[in-house]
C-alpha positions as CSV (number, residue, x, y, z in Angstrom):
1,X,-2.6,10.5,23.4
2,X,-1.3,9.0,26.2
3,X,-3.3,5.8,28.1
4,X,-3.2,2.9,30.8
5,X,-3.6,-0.2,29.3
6,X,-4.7,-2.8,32.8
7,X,-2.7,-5.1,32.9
8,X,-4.9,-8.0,32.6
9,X,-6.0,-7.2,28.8
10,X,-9.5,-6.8,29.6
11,X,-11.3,-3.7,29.5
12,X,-13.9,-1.0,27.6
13,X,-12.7,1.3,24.7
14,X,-15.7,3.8,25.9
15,X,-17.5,6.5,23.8
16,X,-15.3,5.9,20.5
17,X,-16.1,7.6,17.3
18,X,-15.6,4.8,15.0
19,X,-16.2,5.1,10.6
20,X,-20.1,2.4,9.7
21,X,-17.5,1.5,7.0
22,X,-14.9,-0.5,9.7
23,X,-17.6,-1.9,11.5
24,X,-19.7,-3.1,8.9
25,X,-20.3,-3.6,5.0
26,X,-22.2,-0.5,4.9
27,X,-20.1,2.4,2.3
28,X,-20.5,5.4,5.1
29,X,-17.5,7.4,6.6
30,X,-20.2,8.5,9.4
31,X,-18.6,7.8,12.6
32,X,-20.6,6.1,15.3
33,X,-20.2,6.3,19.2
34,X,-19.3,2.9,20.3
35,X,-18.0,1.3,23.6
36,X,-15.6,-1.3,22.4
37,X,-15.0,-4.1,24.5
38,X,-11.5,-6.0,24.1
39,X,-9.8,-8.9,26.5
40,X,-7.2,-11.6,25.3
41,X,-5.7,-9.2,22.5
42,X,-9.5,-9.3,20.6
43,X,-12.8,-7.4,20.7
44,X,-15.6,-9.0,21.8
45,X,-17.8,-6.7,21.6
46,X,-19.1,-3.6,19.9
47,X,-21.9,-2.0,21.2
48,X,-23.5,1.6,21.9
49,X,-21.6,4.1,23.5
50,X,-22.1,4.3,27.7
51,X,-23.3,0.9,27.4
52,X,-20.9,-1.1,28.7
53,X,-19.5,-1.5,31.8
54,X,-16.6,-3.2,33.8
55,X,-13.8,-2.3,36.1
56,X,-11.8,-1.0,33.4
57,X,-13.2,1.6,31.2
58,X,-11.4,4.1,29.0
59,X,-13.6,6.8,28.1
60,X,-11.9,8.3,24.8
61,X,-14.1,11.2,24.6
62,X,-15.0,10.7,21.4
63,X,-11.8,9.7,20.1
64,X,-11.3,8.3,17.1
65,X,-10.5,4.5,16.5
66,X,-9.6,3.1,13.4
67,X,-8.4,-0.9,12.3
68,X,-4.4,-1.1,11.9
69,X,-3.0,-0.2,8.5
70,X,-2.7,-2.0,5.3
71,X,-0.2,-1.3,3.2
72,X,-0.6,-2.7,-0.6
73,X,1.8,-1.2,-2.6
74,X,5.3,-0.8,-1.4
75,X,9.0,-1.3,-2.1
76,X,11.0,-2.4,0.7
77,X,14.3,-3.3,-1.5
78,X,14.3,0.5,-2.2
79,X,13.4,2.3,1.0
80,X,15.9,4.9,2.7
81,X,18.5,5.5,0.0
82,X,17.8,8.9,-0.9
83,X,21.0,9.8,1.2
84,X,23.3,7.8,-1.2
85,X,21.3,7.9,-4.8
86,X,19.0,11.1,-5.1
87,X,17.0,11.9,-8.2
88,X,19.0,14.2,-10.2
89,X,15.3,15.7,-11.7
90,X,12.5,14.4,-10.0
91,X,11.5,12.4,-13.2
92,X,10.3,8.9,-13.3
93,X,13.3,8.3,-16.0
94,X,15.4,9.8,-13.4
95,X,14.8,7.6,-10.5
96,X,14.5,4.3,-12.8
97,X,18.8,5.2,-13.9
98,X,19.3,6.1,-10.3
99,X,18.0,3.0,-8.8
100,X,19.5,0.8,-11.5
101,X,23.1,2.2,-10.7
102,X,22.6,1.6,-6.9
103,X,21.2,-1.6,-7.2
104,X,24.1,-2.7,-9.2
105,X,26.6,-1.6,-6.6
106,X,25.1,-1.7,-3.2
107,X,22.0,-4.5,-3.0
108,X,24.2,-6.9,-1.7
109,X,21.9,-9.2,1.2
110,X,22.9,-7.3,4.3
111,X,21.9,-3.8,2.6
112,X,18.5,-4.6,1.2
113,X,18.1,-6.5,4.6
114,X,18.9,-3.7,7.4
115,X,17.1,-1.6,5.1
116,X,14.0,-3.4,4.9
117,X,14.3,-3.8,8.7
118,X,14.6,-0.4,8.9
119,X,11.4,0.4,7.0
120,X,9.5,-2.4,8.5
121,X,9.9,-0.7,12.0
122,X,8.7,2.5,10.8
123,X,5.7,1.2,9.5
124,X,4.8,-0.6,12.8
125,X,5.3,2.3,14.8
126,X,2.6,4.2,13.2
127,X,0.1,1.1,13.4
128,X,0.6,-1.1,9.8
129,X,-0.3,-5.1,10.3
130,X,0.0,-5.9,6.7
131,X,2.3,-4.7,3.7
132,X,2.8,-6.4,0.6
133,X,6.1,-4.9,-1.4
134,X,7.2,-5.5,-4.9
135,X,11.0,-6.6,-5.0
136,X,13.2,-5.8,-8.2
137,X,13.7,-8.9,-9.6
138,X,16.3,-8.5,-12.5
139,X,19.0,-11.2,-12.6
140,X,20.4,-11.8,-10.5
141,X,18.7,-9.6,-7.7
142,X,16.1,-11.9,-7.7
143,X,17.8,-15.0,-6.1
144,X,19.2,-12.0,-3.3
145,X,16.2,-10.4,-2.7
146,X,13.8,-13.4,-2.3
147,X,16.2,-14.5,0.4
148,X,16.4,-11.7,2.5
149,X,12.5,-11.5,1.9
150,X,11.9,-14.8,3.3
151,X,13.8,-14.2,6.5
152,X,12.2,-11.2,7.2
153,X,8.6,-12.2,6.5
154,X,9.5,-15.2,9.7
155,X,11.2,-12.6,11.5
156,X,8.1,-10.2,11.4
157,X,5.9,-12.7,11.7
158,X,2.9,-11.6,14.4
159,X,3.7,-8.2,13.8
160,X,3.4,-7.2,10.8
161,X,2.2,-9.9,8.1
162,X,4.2,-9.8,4.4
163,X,3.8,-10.4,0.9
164,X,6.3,-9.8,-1.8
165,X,5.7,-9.5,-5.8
166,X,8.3,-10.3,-8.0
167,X,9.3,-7.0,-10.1
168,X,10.4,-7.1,-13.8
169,X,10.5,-4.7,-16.4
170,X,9.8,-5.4,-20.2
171,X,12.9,-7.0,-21.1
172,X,12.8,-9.5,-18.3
173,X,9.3,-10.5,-19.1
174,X,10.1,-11.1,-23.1
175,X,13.4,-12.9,-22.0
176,X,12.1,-16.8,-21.7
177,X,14.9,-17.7,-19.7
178,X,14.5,-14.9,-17.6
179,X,11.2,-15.2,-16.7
180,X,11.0,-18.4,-16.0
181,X,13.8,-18.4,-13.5
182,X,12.1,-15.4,-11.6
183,X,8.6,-17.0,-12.1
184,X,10.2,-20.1,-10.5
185,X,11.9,-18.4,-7.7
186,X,8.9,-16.8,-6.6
187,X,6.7,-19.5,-6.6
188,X,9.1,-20.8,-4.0
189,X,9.2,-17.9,-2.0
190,X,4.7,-17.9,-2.2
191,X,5.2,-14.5,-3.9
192,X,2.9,-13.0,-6.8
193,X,4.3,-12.3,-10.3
194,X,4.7,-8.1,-10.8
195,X,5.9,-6.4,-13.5
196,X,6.1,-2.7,-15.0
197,X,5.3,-1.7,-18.1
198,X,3.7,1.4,-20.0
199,X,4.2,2.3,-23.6
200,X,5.8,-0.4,-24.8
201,X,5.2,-2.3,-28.7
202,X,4.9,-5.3,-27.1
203,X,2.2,-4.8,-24.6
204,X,0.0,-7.8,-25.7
205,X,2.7,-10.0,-25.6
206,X,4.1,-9.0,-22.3
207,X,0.5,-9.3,-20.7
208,X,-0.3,-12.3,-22.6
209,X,3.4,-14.2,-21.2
210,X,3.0,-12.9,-17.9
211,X,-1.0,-14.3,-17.6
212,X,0.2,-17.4,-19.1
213,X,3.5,-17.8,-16.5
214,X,0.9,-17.2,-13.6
215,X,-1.7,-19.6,-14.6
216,X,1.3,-22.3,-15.2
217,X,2.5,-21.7,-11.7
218,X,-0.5,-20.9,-9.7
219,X,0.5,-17.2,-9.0
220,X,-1.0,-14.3,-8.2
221,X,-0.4,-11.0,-10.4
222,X,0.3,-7.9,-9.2
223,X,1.8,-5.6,-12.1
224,X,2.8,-1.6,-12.3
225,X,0.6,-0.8,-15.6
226,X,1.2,2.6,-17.2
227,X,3.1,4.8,-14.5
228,X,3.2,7.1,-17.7
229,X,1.9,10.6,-18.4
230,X,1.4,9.4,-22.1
231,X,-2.1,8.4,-23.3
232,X,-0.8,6.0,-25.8
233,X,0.3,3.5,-22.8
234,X,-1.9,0.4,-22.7
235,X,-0.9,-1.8,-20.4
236,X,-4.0,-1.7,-18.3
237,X,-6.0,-2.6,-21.1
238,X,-4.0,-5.0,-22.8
239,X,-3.7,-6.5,-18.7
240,X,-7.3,-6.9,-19.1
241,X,-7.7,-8.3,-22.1
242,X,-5.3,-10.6,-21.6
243,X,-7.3,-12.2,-18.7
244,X,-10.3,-11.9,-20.4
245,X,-9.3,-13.9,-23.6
246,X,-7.5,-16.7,-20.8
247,X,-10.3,-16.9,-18.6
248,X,-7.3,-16.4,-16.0
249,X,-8.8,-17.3,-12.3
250,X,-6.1,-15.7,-10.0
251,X,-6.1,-12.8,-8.3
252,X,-5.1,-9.7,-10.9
253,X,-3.9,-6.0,-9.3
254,X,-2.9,-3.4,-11.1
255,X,-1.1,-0.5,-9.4
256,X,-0.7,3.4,-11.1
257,X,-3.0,3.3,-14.1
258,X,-1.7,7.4,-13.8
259,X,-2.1,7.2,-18.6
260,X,-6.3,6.9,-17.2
261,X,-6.0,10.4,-16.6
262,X,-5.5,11.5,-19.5
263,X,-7.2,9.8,-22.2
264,X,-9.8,10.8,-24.1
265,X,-13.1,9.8,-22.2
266,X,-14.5,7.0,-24.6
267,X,-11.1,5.6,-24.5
268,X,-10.8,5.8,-20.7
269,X,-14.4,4.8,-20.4
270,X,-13.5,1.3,-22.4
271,X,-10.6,0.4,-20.1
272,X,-12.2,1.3,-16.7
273,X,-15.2,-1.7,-17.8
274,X,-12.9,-4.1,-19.3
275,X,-10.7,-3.9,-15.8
276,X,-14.3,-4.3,-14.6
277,X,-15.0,-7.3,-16.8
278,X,-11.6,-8.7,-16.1
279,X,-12.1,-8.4,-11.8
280,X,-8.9,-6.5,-11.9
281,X,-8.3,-4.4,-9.0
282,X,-6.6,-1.1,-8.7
283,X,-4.2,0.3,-6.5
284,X,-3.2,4.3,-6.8
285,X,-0.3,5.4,-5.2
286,X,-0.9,9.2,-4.5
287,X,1.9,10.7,-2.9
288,X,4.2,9.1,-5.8
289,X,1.9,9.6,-8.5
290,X,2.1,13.3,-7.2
291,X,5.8,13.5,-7.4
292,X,6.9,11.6,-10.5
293,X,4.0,12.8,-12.7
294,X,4.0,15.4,-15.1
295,X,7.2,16.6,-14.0
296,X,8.8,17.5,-17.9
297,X,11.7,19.5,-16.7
298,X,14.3,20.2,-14.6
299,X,14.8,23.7,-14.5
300,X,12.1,24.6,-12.0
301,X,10.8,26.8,-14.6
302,X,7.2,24.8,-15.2
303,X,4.4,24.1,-12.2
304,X,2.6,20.5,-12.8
305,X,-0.7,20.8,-14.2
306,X,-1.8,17.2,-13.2
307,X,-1.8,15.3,-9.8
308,X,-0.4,12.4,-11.5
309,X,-2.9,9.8,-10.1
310,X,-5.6,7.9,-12.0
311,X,-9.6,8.0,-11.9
312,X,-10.2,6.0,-8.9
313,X,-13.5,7.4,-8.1
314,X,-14.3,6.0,-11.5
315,X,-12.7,2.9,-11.4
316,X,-14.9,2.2,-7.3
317,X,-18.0,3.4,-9.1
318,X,-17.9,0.9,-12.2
319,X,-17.5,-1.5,-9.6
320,X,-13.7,-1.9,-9.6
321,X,-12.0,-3.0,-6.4
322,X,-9.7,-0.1,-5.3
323,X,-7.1,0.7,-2.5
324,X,-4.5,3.4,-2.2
325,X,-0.9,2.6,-0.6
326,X,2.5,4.1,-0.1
327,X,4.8,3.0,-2.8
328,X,8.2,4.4,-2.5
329,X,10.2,5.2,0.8
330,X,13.2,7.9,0.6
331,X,14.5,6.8,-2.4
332,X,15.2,8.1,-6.1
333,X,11.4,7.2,-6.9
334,X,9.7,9.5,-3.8
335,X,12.3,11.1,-1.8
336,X,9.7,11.1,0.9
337,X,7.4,9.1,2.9
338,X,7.6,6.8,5.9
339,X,5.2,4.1,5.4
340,X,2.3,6.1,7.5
341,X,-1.3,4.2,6.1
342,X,-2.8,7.8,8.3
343,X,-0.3,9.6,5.8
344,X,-1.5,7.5,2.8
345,X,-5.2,8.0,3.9
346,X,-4.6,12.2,4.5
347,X,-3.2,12.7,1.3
348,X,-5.3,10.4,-0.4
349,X,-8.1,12.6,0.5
350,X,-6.6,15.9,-0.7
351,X,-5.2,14.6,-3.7
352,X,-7.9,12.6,-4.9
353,X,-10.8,14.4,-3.2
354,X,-12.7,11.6,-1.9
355,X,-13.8,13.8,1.1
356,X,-16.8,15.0,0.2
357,X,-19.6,14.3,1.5
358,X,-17.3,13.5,4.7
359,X,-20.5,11.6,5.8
360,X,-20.5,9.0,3.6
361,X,-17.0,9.7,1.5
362,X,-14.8,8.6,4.0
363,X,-16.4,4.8,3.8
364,X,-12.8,5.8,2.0
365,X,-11.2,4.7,5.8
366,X,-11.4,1.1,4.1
367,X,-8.7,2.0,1.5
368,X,-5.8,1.7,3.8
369,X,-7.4,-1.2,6.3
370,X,-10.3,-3.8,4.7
371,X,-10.6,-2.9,1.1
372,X,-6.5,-3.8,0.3
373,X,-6.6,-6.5,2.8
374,X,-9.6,-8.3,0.5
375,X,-7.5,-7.2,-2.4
376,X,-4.2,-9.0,-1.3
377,X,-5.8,-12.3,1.1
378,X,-3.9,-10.8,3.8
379,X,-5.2,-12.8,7.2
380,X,-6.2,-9.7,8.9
381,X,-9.5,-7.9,7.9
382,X,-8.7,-4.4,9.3
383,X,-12.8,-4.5,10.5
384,X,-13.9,-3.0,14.2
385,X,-16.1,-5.9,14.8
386,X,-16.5,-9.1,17.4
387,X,-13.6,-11.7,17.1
388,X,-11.3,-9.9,15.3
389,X,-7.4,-8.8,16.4
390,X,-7.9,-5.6,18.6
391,X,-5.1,-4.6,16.6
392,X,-6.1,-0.4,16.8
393,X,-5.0,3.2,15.6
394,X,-6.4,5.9,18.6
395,X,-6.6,9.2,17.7
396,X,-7.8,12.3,20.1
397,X,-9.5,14.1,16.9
398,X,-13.3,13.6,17.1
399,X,-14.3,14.0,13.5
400,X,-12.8,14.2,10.1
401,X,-11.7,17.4,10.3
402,X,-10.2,17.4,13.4
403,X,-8.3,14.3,12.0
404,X,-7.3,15.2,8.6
405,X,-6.0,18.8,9.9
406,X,-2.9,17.1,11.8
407,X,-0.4,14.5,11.1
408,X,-1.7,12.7,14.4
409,X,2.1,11.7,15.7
410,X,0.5,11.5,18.9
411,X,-1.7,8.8,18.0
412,X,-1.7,5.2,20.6
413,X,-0.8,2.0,18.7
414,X,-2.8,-1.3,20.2
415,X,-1.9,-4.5,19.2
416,X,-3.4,-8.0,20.5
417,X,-4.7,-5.0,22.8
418,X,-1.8,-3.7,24.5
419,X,-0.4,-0.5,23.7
420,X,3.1,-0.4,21.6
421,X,5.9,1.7,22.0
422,X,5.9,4.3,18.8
423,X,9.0,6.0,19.0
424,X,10.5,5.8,15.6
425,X,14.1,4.4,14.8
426,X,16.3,7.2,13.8
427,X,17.8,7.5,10.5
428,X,21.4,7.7,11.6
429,X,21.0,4.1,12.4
430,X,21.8,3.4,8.3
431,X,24.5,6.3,8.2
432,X,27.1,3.7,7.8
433,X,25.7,2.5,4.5
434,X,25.6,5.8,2.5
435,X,28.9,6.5,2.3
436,X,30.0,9.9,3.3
437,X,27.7,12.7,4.3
């Protein structure tokens, strides 16, 4: 949808439909005519629609207007190369070996860095203000990564605001040595401590090491806990416990949880309220989960019976702070995706089927915009409301369905209230880093 921004800054959003849930604490999707009021890149005002008045209105015609995007799950150090390292069957196995080879010969500091670039362009194009990315963090990545991180969190800085969590798997995390040097290196780069970890004998301890590294340090945790199709994995639970028995006072986030799914209910029923107890937060990952999940072959012979994500509705009714986020960009993990938070928040609502009642389901608008930014302490809010950035997502859909039924590419980016270009940067730009096509 194509508008005049004045050039003074100051003028009426008029007749916006706009989600109770973005301008309020209220948990309704019902969208509400308002007249939104913006000068010096940040609303003052929210009021009625036809309302307000001025010598530059807008009327959107009951267009809606969502907060900018926030990303809390992503890999930056990964995105965009599918061209060079595919998935040779879809499998989460598959793309762990595939990204391991490539990281080993091609993560040198100017890859990960035009490729983070890259990504980080795409996702301001479509309207994200805040991602936070986990970074792969085995020795010596870590000292490479963190690097390139820092200079692109000051380089993007106003534009889109970053956070990084330091990735290890099991064997980094039981290695002393090894986790104190990438606990150490990202306390100096003000990251969080991540991890991965599923079915794994030594669950307890690698919750228990982790908890203990953060609280030492001051850190945050954000950790990928049972990406896993298996209901033996316990790494959510053993995450919890682990900050129960430590009385841990950090922030805790837990991304995947997909082994939820499929336990048996009393067992499933027990983890949801200690993550409950424990103030942990969840983050699903949909369109990933989706992929990776239940896929047990390769010959194409088998369809998925699962979806691959975990019981988030369940989770946001015991009480559980959720979000849902990206993950993967283009590479061996999810060969798709481009960092869209619309994209995150349209399949989010098919796969998950938080749509119904549309009414007061899609309070569900807060997954990609305030509920992750709460989660993470990002600076912006992602709220429609008085003194806030009039940093805004326009859409010419009126209603949910009208919205949902389209991949809105036509959509108008505001930030600070002036109108970004969205054209996205074309993927031939990183031809000369895949090798031959």
């Amino acid at each position: 949808m194509g508008m005049t921004i004045p050039a003074d800054g100051h003028y009426v959003l008029a007749n916006a439909s706009v989600p109770t849930a973005v301008m309020s604490d209220a948990a309704s999707g019902a969208l509400e005519r308002v007249d939104i009021t913006i000068a010096d890149g940040t609303i003052t005002g929210v009021a009625p629609a036809r309302t307000q008045s001025g010598p530059h209105v807008i009327d959107l015609d009951g267009g809606i207007v969502l907060p900018g995007f926030v990303d809390l799950h992503t890999h930056l150090d990964k995105g965009h190369i599918w061209p060079r390292k595919q998935n040779p069957d879809g499998t989460w196995i598959g793309a762990l070996r595939a990204v391991l080879e490539d990281r080993t010969a091609n993560w040198a500091a100017g890859d990960v860095e035009r490729r983070m670039d890259f990504a980080l362009r795409c996702a301001y194009a479509h309207g994200t203000v805040a991602i936070r990315t986990h970074l792969d963090m085995a020795p010596p990545q870590h000292e490479i990564t963190w690097e390139v991180f820092e200079a692109m969190r000051a380089r993007w800085a106003g534009r889109i605001e970053l956070q990084a969590a330091g990735l290890m798997g099991p064997d980094t995390i039981l290695n002393a040595e090894a986790l104190a040097a990438v606990a150490e290196r990202t306390k100096a780069a003000g990251g969080i401590l991540g991890g991965s970890t599923a079915v794994h004998p030594e669950n307890a301890t690698i919750m228990r090491r982790l908890v203990e590294t953060a609280g030492r340090l001051g850190l945050d945790i954000d950790l990928h806990t049972d990406e896993s199709p298996d209901p033996a994995a316990n790494a959510l639970e053993s995450l919890a416990d682990a900050v129960i028995e430590s009385g841990f006072t950090g922030a805790v986030t837990a991304g995947h949880c997909c082994s939820l799914a499929v336990q048996e209910h009393a067992v499933a029923q027990r983890v949801i309220d200690k993550v409950a107890r424990a103030g942990i937060a969840v983050v699903s990952l949909p369109m990933c989960n989706m992929y990776l999940q239940d896929r047990q072959n390769s010959d194409g012979v088998r369809t998925p019976r699962w979806r691959g994500v975990t019981l988030l509705n369940e989770l946001k009714a015991a009480g559980v702070a959720v979000a849902i986020a990206s993950d993967n960009t283009r590479d061996p993990f999810y060969a798709y995706g481009d960092l869209d938070g619309f994209e995150v928040l349209r399949e989010g609502a098919r796969i998950l089927q938080f749509d119904h009642p549309q009414d007061r389901a899609f309070s569900w608008a807060r997954s990609v915009g305030a509920d992750p930014a709460a989660i993470a302490g990002f600076a912006y809010g992602a709220m429609v409301t008085p003194g806030k950035p009039a940093d805004l997502v326009m859409f010419g859909a009126r209603n949910w369905t009208e919205l949902m039924a389209r991949p809105q590419s036509d959509r108008t980016v505001l930030r600070a209230g002036q109108a970004i270009d969205t054209t996205l940067p074309d993927y031939r730009e990183l031809d000369d880093l895949m090798g031959p096509n």
